[in-house]
Residue, then its C-alpha position, 0 to 999 in steps of 0.5 A: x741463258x740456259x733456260x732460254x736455249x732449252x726454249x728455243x730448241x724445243x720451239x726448232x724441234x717442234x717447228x721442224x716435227x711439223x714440216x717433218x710430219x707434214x713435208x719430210x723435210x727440214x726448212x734450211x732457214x730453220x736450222x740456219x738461223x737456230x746455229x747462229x743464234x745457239x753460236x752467238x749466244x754462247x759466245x756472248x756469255x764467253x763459252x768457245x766450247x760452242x764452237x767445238x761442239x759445233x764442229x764435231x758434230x757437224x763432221x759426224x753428222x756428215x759422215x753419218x749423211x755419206x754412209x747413208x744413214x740419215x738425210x741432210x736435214x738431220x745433219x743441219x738439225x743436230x749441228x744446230x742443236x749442238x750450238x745450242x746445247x753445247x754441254x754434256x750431260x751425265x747418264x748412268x754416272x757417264x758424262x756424255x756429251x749433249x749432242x751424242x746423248x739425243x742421238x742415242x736417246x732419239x733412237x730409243x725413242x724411235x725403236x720403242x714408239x716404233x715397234x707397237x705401230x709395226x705390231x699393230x701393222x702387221x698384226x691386221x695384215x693377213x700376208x704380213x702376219x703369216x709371215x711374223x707368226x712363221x718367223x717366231x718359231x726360230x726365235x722361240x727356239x734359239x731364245x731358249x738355246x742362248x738362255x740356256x747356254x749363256x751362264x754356262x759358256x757366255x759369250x762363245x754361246x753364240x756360237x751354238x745358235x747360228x744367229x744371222x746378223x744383224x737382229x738376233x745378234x744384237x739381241x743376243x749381245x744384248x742379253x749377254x751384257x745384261x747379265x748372263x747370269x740373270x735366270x732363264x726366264x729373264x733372259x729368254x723373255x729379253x731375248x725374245x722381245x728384242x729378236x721379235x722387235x727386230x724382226x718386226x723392224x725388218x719387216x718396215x719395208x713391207x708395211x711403210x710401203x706405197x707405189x709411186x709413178x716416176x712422175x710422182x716421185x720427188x727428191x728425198x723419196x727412199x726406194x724399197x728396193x735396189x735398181x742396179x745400173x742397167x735399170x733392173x729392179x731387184x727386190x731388197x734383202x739383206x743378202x743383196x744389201x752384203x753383195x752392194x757393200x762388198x762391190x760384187x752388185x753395182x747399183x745405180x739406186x740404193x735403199x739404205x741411203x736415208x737422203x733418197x732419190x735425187x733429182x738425178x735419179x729420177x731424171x734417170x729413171x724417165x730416161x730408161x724407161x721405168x714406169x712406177x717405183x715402190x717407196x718408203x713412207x717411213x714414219x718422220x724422225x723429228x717428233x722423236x728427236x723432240x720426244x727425246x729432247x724433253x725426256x733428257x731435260x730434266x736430266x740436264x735441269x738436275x745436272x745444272 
């Protein structure tokens, strides 16, 4: 039993990372099908568990769709996959269940392939590169000062390197929690890595670019930048992304949300007059769901 749902998920994921890479969707009949049949299967064998795994999933993966922070389809794909995989599994002597473990194990997956193309990217583009060299300076230095300051004061280190969020910040954390104490050279060169990495994925915008005509555009496609609700295309940043959550800016199309442009907005757009719109051609996260999934079954082999 268990060998069969690990065979049938790897088959959905692969199935679901071609329409992904070729399309930028996820076929419904593909994510239906696969929780009927991890459902009946479970149930079959007397598991009920199946069906609170089921449940809570497809909550979180729905609060995570109205936050904006993935599409549908990967609200469809984990819900089946949690009815195909409802366990959990231990990492680092913590049970966890299976569902949350791909997740967190999806996005590492996706920080780590990531981040070389963007390097690689950037690095063969004269405007891009200017602007990563520029920025490595301040990394350098505040690298330095928190590695410096942290064994001394810890986590009120922060507070002397004037970090802005969200990159820096996380890195920073991310040093802290790994030990305060590990040497400077450790933690400046963990430091460094990380700041440089995030501020490679900030950059995603600039490099996973393409501008398309309204004709051309199709629902799902992710804006580059905000079109408030009298039509004016503001350019994206992080500062206007704070002033759009706080309701100080009304926008009509927004950027962060990972389901794209609806029918609806493109409708819009025809109707007040915008020519052509840049878009995300972002890299498709189901291969990486995939790569996470074969990384975790050994684990979950072992543990079973």
């Amino acid at each position: 039993m268990i060998h069969l749902v690990h065979f049938v998920s790897v088959l959905a994921l692969f199935i679901a990372a071609i329409f992904d890479i070729r399309e930028r969707r996820i076929p419904d009949w593909l994510t239906y099908s696969g929780t009927m049949i991890g459902i009946i299967l479970w149930l079959l064998q007397g598991d009920y568990s199946v069906l609170l795994y089921v449940s809570v999933t497809l909550l979180l993966a729905y609060l995570f769709y109205r936050m904006g922070l993935w599409a549908g389809g990967d609200v469809k794909l984990f819900t089946a996959l949690a009815s195909l995989n409802p366990y959990s599994v231990s990492l680092f002597g913590v049970s966890v269940p299976f569902p949350l473990a791909l997740f967190l194990a999806s996005l590492f997956s996706a920080f780590f392939l990531t981040v070389p193309y963007l390097l690689y990217r950037v690095l063969v583009d004269r405007d891009l590169r200017t602007d990563f060299l520029r920025s490595l300076r301040p990394i350098v230095a505040k690298s330095f000062v928190l590695s410096v300051l942290a064994p001394v004061f810890g986590v009120f280190a922060l507070l002397f390197t004037f970090l802005p969020f969200p990159g820096d910040v996380l890195s920073a954390i991310a040093v802290l929690l790994y030990s305060p104490s590990a040497g400077f050279i450790k933690a400046f060169l963990v430091l460094f890595i990380l700041s440089s990495s995030f501020k490679l994925l900030s950059m995603r915008s600039r490099v996973f670019r393409r501008v398309k005509r309204v004709e051309e555009l199709r629902e799902g496609d992710v804006p580059v930048d905000f079109v408030l609700e009298d039509g004016r295309i503001v350019p994206f940043s992080w500062a206007t992304a704070a002033l759009v959550e706080t309701g100080r800016i009304r926008v009509r199309i927004n950027p962060l949300r990972a389901a794209g442009l609806y029918r609806e907005d493109i409708k819009w757009l025809k109707e007040i007059g915008v020519n052509e719109l840049p878009v995300k051609t972002t890299m498709p996260f189901v291969p990486f769901v995939l790569i996470a999934y074969i990384l975790l079954l050994p684990i979950v082999l072992v543990g079973g």
